[in-house]
C-alpha positions in Angstrom: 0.0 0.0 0.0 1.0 3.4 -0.7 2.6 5.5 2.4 0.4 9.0 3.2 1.9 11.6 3.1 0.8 15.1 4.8 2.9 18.0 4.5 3.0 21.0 7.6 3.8 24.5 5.5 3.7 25.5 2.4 6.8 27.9 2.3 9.4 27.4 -0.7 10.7 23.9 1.2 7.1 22.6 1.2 5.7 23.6 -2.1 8.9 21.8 -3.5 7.4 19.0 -1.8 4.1 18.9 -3.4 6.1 19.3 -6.8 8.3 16.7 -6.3 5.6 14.3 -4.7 3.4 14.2 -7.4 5.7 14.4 -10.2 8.0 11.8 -9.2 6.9 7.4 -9.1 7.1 6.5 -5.7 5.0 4.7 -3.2 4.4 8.1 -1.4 1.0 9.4 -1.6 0.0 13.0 -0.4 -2.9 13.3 1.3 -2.9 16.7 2.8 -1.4 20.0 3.9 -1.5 22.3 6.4 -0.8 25.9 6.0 -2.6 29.1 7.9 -2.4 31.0 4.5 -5.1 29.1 2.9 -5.8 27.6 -0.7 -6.2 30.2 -2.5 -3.1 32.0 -1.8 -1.0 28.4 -2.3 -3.0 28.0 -5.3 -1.4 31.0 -6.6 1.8 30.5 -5.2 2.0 27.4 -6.9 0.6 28.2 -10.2 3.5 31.1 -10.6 6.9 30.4 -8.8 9.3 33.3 -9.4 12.1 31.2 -8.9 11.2 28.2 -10.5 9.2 29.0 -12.6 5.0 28.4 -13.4 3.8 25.4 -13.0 3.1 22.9 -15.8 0.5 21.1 -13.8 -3.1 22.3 -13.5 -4.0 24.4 -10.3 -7.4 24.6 -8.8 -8.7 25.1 -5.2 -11.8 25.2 -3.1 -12.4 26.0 0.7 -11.3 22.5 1.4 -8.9 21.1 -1.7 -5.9 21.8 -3.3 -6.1 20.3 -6.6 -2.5 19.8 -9.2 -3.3 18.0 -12.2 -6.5 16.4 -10.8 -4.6 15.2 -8.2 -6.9 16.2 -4.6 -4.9 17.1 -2.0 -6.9 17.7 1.5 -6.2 21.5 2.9 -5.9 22.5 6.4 -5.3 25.7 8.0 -4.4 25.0 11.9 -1.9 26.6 13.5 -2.0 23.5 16.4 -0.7 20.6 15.0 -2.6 18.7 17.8 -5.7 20.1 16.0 -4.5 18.2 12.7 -6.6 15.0 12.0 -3.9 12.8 10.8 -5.6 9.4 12.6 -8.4 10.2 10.8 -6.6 10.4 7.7 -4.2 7.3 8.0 -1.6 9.5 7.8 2.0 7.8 8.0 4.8 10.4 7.8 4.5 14.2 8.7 7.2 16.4 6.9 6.7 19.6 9.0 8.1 22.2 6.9 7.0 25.4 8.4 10.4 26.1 9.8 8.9 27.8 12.8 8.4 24.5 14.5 12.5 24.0 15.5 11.8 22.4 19.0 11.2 18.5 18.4 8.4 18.5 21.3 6.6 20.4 19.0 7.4 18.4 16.0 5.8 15.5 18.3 2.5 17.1 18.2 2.0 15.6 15.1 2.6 11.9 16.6 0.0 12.6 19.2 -2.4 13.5 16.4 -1.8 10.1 14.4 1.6 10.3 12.6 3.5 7.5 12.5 6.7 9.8 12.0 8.1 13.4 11.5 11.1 14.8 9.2 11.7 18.1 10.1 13.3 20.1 7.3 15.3 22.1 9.7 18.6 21.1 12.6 17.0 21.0 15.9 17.8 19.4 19.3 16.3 16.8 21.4 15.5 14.7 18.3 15.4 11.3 17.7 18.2 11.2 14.9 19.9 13.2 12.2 19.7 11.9 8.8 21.1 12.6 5.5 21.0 10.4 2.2 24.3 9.4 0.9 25.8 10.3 4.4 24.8 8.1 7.0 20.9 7.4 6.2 22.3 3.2 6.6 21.6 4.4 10.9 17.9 5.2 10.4 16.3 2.5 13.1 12.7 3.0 12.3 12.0 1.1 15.9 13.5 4.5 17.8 13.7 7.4 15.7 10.1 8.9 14.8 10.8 12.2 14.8 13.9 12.8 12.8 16.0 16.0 10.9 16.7 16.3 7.5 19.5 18.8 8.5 19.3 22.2 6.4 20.6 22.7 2.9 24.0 23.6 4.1 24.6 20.7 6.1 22.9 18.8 2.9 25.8 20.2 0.6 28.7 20.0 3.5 28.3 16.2 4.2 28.9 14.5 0.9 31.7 16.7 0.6 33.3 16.4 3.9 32.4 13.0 3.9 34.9 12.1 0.7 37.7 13.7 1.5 37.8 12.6 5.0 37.0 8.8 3.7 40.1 9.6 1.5 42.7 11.7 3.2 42.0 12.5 6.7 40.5 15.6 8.1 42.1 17.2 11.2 40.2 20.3 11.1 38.5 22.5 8.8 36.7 25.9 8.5 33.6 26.1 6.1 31.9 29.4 4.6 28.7 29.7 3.2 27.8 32.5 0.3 24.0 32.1 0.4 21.3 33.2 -1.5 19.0 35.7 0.8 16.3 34.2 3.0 12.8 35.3 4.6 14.5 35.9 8.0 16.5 38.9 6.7 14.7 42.1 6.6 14.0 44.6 4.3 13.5 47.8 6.3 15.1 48.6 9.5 13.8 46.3 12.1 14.6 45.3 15.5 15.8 41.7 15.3 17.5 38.8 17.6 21.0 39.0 14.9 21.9 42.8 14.3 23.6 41.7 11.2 20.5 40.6 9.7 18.0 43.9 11.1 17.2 45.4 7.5 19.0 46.0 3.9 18.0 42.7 2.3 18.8 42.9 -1.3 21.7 45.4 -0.6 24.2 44.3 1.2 26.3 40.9 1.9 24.8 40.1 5.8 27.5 37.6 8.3 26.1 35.5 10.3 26.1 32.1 11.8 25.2 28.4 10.5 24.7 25.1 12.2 26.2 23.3 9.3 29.5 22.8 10.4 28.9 21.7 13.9 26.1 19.3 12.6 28.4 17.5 10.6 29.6 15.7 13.9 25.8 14.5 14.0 25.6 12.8 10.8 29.4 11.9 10.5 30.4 11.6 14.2 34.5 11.2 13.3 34.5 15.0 12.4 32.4 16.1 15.8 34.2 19.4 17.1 36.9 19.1 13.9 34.5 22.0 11.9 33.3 25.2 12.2 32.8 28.0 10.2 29.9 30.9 9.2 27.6 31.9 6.7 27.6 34.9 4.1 24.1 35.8 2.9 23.8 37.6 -0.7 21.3 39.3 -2.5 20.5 36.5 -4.7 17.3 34.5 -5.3 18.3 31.1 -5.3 22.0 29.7 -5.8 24.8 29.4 -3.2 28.0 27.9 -2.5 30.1 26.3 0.6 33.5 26.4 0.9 35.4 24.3 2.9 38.9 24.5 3.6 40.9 21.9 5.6 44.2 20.6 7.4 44.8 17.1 5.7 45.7 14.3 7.4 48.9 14.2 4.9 49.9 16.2 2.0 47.9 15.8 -0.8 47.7 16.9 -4.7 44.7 18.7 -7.0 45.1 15.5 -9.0 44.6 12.9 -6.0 41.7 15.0 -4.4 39.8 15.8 -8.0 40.0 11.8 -8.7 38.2 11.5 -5.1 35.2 13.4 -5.8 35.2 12.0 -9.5 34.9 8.3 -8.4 32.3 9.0 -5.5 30.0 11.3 -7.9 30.2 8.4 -10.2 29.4 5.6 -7.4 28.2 5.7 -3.8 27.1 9.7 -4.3 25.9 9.2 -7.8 22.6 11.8 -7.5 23.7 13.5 -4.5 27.0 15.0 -5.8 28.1 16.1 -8.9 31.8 17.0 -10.1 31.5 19.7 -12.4 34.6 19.8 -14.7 33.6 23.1 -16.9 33.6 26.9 -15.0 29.8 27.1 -14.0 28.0 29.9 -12.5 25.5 30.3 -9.9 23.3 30.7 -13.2 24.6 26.8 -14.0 23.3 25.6 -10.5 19.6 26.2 -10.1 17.5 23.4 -10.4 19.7 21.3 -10.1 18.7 18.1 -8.0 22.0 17.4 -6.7 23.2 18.2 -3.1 26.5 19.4 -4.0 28.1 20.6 -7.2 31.5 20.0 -6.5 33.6 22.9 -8.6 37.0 21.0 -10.1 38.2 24.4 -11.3 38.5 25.6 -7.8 40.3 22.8 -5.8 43.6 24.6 -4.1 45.9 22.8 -2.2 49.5 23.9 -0.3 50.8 20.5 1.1 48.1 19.5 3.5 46.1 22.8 3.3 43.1 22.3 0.7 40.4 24.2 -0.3 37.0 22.4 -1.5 33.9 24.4 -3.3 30.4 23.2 -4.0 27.8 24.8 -5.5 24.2 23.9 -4.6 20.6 25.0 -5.2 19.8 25.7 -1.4 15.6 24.9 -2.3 15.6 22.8 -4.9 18.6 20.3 -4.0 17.5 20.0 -0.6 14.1 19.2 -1.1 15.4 16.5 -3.6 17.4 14.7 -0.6 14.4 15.2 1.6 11.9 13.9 -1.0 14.2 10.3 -0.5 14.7 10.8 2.6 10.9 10.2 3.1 11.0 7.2 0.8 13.9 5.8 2.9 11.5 6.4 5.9 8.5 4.6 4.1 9.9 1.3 2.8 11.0 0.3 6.8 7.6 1.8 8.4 6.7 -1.1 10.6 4.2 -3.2 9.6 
């Protein structure tokens, strides 16, 4: 039988969802949605994506119904998840998308209203499990972990390639930067804000702050735990970023050794989730692209043990590919 889907907030995450649901052939089914804006503001979201562009599927709504392609999808508007009749419904896996729900005890609201499990499609503590395809998905138990984090698009793109060259050569420590496309929580107009950096000019100016990714690599690849850090670099730019990560080898390596690395595991074991791009792309070259990381060959540098990785990645569209499989991975070991 097919595994029901519902899926809690219809930002740009979870109307990537619906997208990628329907379109691709899977055994997940959507059932429903939550989202306090309502259908007919969806509807319209949907039908006309400004970064991906309009939708070739069929948009309707009514008070109750989302409809893409014919396809019914069941609307709510509850701001309490416990409100949310997923019992009712059958429904098996949550993916709570709102980004405003960071805390997993309110992720569990959802398995108090009938969902077998959660994937929360941002870092947050006191889950039951990080988990990341292509990077250690193989430690999913689906007997303790029900309410589990896909990580963010950062950490998505900073895995596979931290993962490789560690397998490889050795990491003994390492500092990441993120140059990332501008994102709802940066303001416009001069506001008060919890980050000063990040209290108005959006679209102006190049705003510091700080990521998760680098210290939640030690939760999906526990080897590396306290061997990263680094910050994140937001741009005025719609869609499109890139990670760099430079690192202390564990021995001196060459451009040669680490580019064959990447090569063989984009080719292999990472064959969807990383790509080795050989020709000098752009951030133009990177959206929509489905891949996690877009590991740039051009730009390898390396001084004896000292090297210096860059991957470009589609922080929305990327990450909701991973997330996408990361649900299937969840479906095909639900309990019987």
């Amino acid at each position: 039988m097919p595994t029901r889907i519902a899926v809690n907030g219809l930002g740009r995450i979870g109307r990537n969802q619906l997208r990628l649901l329907l379109a691709r052939r899977s055994e997940l089914e959507l059932v429903a949605v939550n989202d306090p804006r309502g259908p007919r503001a969806l509807a319209e979201l949907l039908q006309r994506d400004g970064h991906s562009g309009p939708s070739t599927r069929g948009v309707r709504f009514d008070d109750k119904h989302l409809f893409l392609n014919g396809h019914a999808i069941r609307m709510f508007t509850e701001r309490d998840p416990l409100r949310l009749p997923w019992a009712a419904l059958g429904i098996d896996i949550v993916i709570e998308s709102t980004g405003a729900e960071t805390r997993s005890d309110d992720a569990r609201k959802h398995l108090s209203a009938g969902a077998r499990k959660v994937i929360m499609t941002v870092p947050t503590a006191g889950d039951d499990g990080t988990f990341m395809r292509g990077v250690n998905e193989h430690t999913y138990d689906p007997t303790r972990h029900h309410v589990i984090s896909s990580a963010s698009c950062t950490t998505n793109c900073l895995a596979p390639v931290a993962k490789v060259f560690h397998e490889a050569f050795g990491i003994d420590a390492g500092l990441m930067t993120t140059i990332h496309a501008d994102s709802t929580d940066l303001l416009l107009q001069d506001i008060p804000h919890s980050d000063p950096r990040s209290a108005g000019g959006k679209g102006t100016k190049i705003s510091a702050g700080d990521t998760g990714a680098a210290l939640a690599i030690g939760r999906v690849i526990p080897e590396l735990e306290g061997r990263l850090d680094g910050f994140a670099l937001r741009v005025p730019a719609i869609s499109g970023s890139i990670t760099h990560l430079t690192v202390t080898a564990s021995r001196p390596v060459t451009v040669d050794e680490v580019r064959a690395a990447y090569e063989t595991a984009a080719d292999g074991p990472l064959k969807g989730i990383l790509r080795c791009a050989d020709d000098e792309i752009a951030i133009a070259d990177t959206v929509i692209d489905p891949h996690s990381s877009i590991l740039d060959a051009g730009l390898i540098r390396v001084i004896g043990s000292q090297v210096k990785i860059s991957a470009w990645y589609d922080d929305e569209w990327g990450y909701s590919h991973r997330l996408t499989e990361l649900a299937e991975y969840v479906a095909e070991r639900l309990p019987a």
